[in-house]
Structures are given as structure tokens and as C-alpha cells.
C-alpha positions as CSV (number, residue, x, y, z in Angstrom):
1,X,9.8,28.8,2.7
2,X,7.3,31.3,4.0
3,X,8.5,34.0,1.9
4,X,7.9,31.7,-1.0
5,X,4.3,30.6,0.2
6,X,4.0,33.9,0.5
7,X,5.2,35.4,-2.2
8,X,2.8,32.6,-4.5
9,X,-0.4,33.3,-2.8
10,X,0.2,37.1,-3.5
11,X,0.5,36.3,-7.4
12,X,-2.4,33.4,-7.0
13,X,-4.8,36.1,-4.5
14,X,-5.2,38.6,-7.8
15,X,-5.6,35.8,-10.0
16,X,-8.2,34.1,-8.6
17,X,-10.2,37.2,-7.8
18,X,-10.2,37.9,-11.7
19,X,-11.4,34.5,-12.4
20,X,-14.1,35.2,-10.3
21,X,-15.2,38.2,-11.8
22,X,-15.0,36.3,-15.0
23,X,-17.2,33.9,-14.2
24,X,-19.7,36.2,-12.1
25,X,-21.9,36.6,-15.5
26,X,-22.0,33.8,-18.7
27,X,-23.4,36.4,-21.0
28,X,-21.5,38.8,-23.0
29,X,-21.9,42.4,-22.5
30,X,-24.8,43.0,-25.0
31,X,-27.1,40.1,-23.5
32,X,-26.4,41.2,-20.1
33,X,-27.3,45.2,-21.0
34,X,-30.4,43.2,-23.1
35,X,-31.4,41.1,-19.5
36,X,-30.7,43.8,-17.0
37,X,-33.4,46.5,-19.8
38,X,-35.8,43.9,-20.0
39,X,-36.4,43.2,-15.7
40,X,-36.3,47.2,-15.8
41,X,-38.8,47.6,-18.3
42,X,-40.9,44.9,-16.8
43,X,-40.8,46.4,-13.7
44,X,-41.9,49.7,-15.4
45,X,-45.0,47.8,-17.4
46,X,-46.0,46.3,-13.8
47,X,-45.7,49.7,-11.7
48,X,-47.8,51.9,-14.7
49,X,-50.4,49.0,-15.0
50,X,-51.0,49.3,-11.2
51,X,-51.5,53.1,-12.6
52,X,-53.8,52.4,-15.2
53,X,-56.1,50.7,-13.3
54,X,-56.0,53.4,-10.4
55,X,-56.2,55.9,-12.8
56,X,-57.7,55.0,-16.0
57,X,-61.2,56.4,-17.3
58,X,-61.9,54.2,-20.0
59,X,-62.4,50.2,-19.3
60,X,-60.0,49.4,-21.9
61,X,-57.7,51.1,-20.7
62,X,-57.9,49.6,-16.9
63,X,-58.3,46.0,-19.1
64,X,-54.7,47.2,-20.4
65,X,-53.2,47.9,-17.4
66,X,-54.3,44.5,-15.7
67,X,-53.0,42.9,-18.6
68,X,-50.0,44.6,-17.8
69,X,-49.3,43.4,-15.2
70,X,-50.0,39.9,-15.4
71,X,-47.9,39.3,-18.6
72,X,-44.8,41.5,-17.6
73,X,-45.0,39.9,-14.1
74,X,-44.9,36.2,-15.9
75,X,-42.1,37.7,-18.1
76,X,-40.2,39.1,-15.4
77,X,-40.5,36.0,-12.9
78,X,-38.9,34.0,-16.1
79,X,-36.3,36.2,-16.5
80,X,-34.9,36.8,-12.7
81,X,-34.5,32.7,-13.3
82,X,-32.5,33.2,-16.4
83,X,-30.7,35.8,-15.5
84,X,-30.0,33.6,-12.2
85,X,-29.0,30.9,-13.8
86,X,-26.7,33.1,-16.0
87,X,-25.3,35.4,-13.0
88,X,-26.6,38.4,-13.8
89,X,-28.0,40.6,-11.2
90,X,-31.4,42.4,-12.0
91,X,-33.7,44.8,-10.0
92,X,-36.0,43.8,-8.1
93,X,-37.8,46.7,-7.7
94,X,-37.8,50.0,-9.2
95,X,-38.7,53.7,-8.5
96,X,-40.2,55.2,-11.5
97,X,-39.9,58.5,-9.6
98,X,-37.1,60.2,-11.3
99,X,-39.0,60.0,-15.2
100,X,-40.1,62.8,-15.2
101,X,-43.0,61.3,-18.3
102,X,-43.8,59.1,-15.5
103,X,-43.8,62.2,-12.9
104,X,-46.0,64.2,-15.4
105,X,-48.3,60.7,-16.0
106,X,-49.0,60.1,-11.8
107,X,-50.8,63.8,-12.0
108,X,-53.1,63.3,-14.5
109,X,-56.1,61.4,-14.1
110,X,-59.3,60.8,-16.2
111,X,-59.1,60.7,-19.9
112,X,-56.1,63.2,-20.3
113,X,-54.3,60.1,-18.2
114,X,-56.1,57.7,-20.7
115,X,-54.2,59.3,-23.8
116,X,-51.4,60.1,-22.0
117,X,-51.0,56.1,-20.7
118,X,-51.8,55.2,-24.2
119,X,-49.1,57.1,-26.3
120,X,-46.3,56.2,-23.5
121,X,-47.3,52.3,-23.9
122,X,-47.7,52.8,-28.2
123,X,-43.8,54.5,-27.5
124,X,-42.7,51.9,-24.9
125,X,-44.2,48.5,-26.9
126,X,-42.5,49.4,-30.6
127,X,-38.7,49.6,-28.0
128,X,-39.8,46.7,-26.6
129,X,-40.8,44.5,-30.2
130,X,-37.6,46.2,-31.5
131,X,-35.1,45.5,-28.6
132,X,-36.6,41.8,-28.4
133,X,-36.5,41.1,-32.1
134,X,-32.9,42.2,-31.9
135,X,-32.3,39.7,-29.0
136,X,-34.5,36.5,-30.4
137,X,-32.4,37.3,-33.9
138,X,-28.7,38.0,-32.9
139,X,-28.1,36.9,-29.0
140,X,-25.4,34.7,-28.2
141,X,-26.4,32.9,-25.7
142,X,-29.1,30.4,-26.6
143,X,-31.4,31.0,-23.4
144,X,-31.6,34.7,-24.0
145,X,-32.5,34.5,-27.1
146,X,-35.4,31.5,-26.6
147,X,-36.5,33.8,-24.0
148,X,-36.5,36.9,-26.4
149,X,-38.3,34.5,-29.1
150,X,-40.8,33.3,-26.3
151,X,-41.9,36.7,-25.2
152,X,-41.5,38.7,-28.8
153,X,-45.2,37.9,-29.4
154,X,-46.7,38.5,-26.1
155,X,-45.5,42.3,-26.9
156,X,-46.9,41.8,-30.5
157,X,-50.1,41.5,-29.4
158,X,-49.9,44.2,-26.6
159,X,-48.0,46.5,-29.3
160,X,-51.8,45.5,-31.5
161,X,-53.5,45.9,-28.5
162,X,-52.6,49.7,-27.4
163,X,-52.7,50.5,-30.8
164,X,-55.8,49.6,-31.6
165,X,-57.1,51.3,-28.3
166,X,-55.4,54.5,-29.3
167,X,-57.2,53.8,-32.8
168,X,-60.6,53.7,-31.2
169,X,-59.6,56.5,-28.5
170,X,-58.7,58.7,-31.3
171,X,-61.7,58.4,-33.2
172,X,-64.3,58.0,-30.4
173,X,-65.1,54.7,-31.5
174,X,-65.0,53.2,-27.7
């Protein structure tokens, strides 16, 4: 009788411990990899607007950087509940210490950190529009992708924004 209890539980033990891992996450694989990017890269938004505004020269660029962080810190407090509610483990912190743009960024100050900042946020918003258009257009699960279609605009506009700034940077207009 034991040898048959055990013999079941060592068949059920392996089992269940693949169920579990099944059900860890509800998303697929390419809305996990898309939830997991997006907490990094608003993470990375947050950390280089706390930058901008140490850093910064012009005003519109310190406007940018406080902008920053307020909308990817909205975004990203939305998405650790998704991701949550979906089982998906995100950072909660990051070290931006290793990029070596980012490296090459924290040594500059002035306006060669101005039009540094700007071109890595121009670079860094047309991913983001492009990785979030992706999401809100083919995600399978339905809360990823209302979350993709929420924020989408939100980097529109900072995607307008930055350029613009780069526009005026460029030209001396501001």
C-alpha cells in the first residue's frame, strides 16, 4: 500500500510542479517579453528624467525630464498591476549603469547633455511608439493590448514633444 502511495505521489509530485509553472504567467511569450520591456523602459524614462532635470541647461529640456517622470511613473504603476494580475514578474528597479550611452550621458552636463538627452529620447520614443503599436495591434491578451492602446498616445505626444525640442535646439529657435 505504501509503495503504491508512494509510487503515485512521485508521478503526481512532477506533475503538479509543471502545472504550476504553467500557470505562473497567463500571457504568451511575446506579451510577457512586451510587459517585462515596457516596466524596463519605464524605469529607464524615470531614472534619465531624474537626469534631465539635474543636468539639463535648457528649461525645456528639465520641463521634459519632469514630464518624464510623471507619465512613465503613472505608466509603470499600471503596469506592475497588470503584470500582477497576469503573473508576470517585472523590475522594480533598475541600474542604468552598465549602458554604456547612459555611462557616456551621466558625464556630460550643460548643453552637450541637452543634445545628447535629446537624441537618446528622439531614439528611445520612435522604439517605444513602434513596440506599443505592435502591442495595442496584435497582443493576445486583451489587457495588454488596452494597456498598449491606453499609453500609445501618451508616447505620441512625448515622441512630438522631443522632436520638436530637438527642432528648436537645432535651429536655435529656443
Amino acid at each position: 500500500m505504501r509503495a503504491s502511495i508512494y509510487s503515485s505521489s512521485r508521478l503526481l509530485l512532477p506533475l503538479a510542479a509543471a502545472a504550476l509553472i504553467l500557470s505562473a504567467s497567463s500571457l504568451g511569450g511575446d506579451d510577457t517579453d512586451f510587459v517585462k520591456k515596457a516596466a524596463k523602459g519605464n524605469l529607464a524614462e524615470i531614472e534619465l528624467g531624474h537626469l534631465a532635470v539635474r543636468k539639463g541647461a535648457s528649461p525645456e529640456v528639465k520641463s521634459f525630464g519632469n514630464r518624464m517622470i510623471r507619465d512613465h511613473s503613472k505608466a509603470n504603476h499600471e503596469l506592475s498591476i497588470l503584470a500582477a494580475s497576469k503573473g508576470v514578474d517585472v523590475p522594480k528597479s533598475i541600474s542604468l549603469g552598465e549602458d554604456v550611452s547612459v555611462a557616456h550621458l551621466k558625464m556630460l552636463s550643460g548643453k552637450s547633455f541637452d543634445e545628447a538627452y535629446i537624441k537618446m529620447m528622439v531614439d528611445d520614443h520612435k522604439e517605444d511608439v513602434a513596440a506599443f503599436q505592435k502591442a495595442a495591434d496584435y497582443s493576445q491578451d486583451p489587457d495588454v493590448k488596452a494597456f498598449a492602446a491606453k499609453i500609445l498616445p501618451t508616447l505620441q505626444s512625448h515622441l512630438t514633444k522631443i522632436e520638436q525640442i530637438q527642432s528648436d535646439t537645432s535651429t536655435g529657435t529656443k
